[in-house]
C-alpha positions in Angstrom: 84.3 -2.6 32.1 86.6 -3.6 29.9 86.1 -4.1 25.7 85.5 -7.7 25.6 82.4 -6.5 27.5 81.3 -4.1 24.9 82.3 -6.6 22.3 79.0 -8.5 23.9 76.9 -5.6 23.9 77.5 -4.7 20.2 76.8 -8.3 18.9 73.3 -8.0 19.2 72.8 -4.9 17.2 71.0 -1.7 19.0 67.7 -2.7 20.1 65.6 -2.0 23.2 68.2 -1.5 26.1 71.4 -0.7 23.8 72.4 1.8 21.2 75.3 3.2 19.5 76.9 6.8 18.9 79.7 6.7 16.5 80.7 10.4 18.0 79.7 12.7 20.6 79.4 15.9 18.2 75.8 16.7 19.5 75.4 16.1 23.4 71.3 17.0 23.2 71.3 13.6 21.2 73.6 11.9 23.5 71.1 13.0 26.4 67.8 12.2 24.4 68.9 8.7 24.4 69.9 8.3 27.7 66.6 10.1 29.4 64.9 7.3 27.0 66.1 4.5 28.6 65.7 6.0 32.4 62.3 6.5 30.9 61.2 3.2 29.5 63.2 0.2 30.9 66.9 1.2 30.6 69.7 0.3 28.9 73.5 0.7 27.5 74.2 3.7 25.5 78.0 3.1 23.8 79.8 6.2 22.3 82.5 5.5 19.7 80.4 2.7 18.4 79.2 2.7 14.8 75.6 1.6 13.6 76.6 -1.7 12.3 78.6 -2.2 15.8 82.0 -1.7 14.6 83.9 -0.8 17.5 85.6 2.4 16.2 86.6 5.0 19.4 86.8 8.6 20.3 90.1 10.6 19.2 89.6 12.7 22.3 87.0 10.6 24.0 88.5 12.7 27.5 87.6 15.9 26.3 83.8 14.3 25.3 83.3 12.8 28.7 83.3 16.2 30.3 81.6 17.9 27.4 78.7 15.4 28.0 78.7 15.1 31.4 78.2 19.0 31.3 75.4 18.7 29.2 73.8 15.9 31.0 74.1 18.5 34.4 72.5 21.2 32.5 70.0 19.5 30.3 68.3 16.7 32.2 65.3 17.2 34.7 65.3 15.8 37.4 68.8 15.1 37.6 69.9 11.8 36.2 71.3 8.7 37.7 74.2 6.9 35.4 77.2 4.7 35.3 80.1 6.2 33.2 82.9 3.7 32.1 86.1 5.0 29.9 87.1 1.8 28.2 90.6 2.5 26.3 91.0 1.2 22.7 94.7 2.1 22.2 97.2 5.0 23.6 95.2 7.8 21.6 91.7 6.2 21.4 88.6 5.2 23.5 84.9 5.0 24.2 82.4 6.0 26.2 79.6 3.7 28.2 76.7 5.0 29.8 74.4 2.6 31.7 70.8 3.8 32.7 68.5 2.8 34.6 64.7 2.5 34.9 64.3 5.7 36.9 61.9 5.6 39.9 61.6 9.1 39.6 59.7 9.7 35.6 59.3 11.0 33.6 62.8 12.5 33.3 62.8 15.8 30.5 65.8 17.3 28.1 65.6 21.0 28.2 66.1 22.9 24.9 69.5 24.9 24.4 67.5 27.5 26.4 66.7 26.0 29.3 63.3 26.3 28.7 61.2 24.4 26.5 61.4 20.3 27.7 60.5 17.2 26.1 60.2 13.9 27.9 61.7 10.6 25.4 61.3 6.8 25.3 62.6 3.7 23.7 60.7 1.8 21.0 62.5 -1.2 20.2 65.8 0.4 18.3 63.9 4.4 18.5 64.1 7.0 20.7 60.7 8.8 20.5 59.2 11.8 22.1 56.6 10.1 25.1 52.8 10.9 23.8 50.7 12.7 26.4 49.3 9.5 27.3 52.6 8.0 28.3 53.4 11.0 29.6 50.7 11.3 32.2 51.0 7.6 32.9 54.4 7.9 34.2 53.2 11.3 36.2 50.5 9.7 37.5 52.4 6.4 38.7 55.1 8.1 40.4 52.9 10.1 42.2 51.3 6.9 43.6 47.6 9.2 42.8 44.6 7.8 43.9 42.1 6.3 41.3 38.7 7.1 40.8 36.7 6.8 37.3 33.3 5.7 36.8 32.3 2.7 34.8 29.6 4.7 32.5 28.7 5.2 28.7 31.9 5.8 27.5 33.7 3.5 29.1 31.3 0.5 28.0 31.8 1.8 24.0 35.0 0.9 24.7 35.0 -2.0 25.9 32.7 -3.2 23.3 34.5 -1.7 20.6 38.1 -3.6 22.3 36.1 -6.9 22.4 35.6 -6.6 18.2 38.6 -4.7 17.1 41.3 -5.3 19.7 42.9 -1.8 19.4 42.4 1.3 19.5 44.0 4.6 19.3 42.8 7.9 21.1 41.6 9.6 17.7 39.4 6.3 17.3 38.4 6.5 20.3 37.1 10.1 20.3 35.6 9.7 17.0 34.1 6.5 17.9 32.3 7.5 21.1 32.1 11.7 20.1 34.4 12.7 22.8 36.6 15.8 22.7 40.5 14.3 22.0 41.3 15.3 25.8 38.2 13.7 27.2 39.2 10.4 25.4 42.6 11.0 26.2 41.7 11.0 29.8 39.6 8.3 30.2 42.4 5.5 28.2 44.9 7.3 30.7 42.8 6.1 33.9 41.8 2.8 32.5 45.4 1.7 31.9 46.2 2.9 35.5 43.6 0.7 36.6 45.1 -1.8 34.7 41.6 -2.3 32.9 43.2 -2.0 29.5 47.2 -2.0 28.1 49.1 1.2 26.9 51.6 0.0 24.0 53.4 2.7 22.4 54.4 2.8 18.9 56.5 5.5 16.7 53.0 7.5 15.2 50.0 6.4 17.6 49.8 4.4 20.5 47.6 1.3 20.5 45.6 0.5 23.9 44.6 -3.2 23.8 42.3 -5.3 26.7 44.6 -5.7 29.6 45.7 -9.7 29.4 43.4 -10.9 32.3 40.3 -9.8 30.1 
């Protein structure tokens, strides 16, 4: 990889599949981002690169290679998969690339600083987010290659009634709406996305489940 590649990557701004880290101060970060995109549908992350895309290296871009390949090591479960390029700005100056991607083994976690404590992240257009327990257990639940089996009863019919009017819904209307606990309602918009019944779209406070496209 050389920099008339990142020069490419950077013209289009951080969206989706890329973003930018002007410095590698706070590895956690680095890794949040990077478990993101092995979690959602992958992507570039470029570090030495400001927000507006200026192209503005590491002064000891060696020295944070190792610091965050460390941290990746220690922090990410299950281990992550990664292409690492060095791409050399000058005799004292360089950046980092990391390319990701879409694991077949999510969700992928970033332990806290104590090894304990985990958190699972995806990518929401330019955001990395923390993965709802929906999305979560969808990703679980598809690796695993579980058998489905739900019955088609009241609750189930609400819903669809209600998707046929309003076209959304989030799991606190939902468990309003047909007087379920939260985990009950949770559960049942789980298994109907895995059936592919309805369509899981995550967003930065709730998710939206919508009629899957074929409805």
């Amino acid at each position: 990889m050389v920099l008339s590649d990142i020069i490419k990557l950077t013209k289009g701004g951080e969206n989706d599949v890329v973003e930018f880290k002007k410095k590698a101060a706070f590895p956690l970060k680095i890794i949040r981002e990077l478990v993101a995109f092995a979690n959602t549908k992958g992507g570039w992350l470029l570090v030495g690169v400001d927000d507006d895309g200026t192209v503005s290296g590491l002064k000891y871009f060696e020295e944070d290679a190792f610091a965050l390949e460390e941290a990746i090591r220690i922090y990410c479960r299950p281990r992550l998969k990664y292409k690492f390029h060095v791409v050399n700005l000058s005799s004292h100056k360089g950046l980092l690339a990391y390319y990701v991607r879409e694991s077949k083994r999510k969700p992928h976690f970033v332990l806290d600083q104590k090894g304990r404590k985990r958190k699972a992240y995806i990518r929401i257009n330019d955001k990395t987010v923390q993965a709802s327990r929906e999305v979560l257990e969808i990703m679980k639940r598809t690796t695993r290659k579980e058998n489905l089996h739900f019955n088609f009863g009241i609750k189930e019919k609400l819903l669809m009634e209600y998707l046929e009017e309003h076209r959304s819904i989030t799991v606190d209307q939902f468990d309003k709406m047909a007087h379920l606990t939260r985990e009950n309602a949770s559960e049942t918009l789980v298994k109907l996305t895995l059936a592919n019944v309805i369509s899981l779209a995550p967003q930065m406070k709730q998710d939206i489940f919508t009629l899957a496209p074929y409805n």
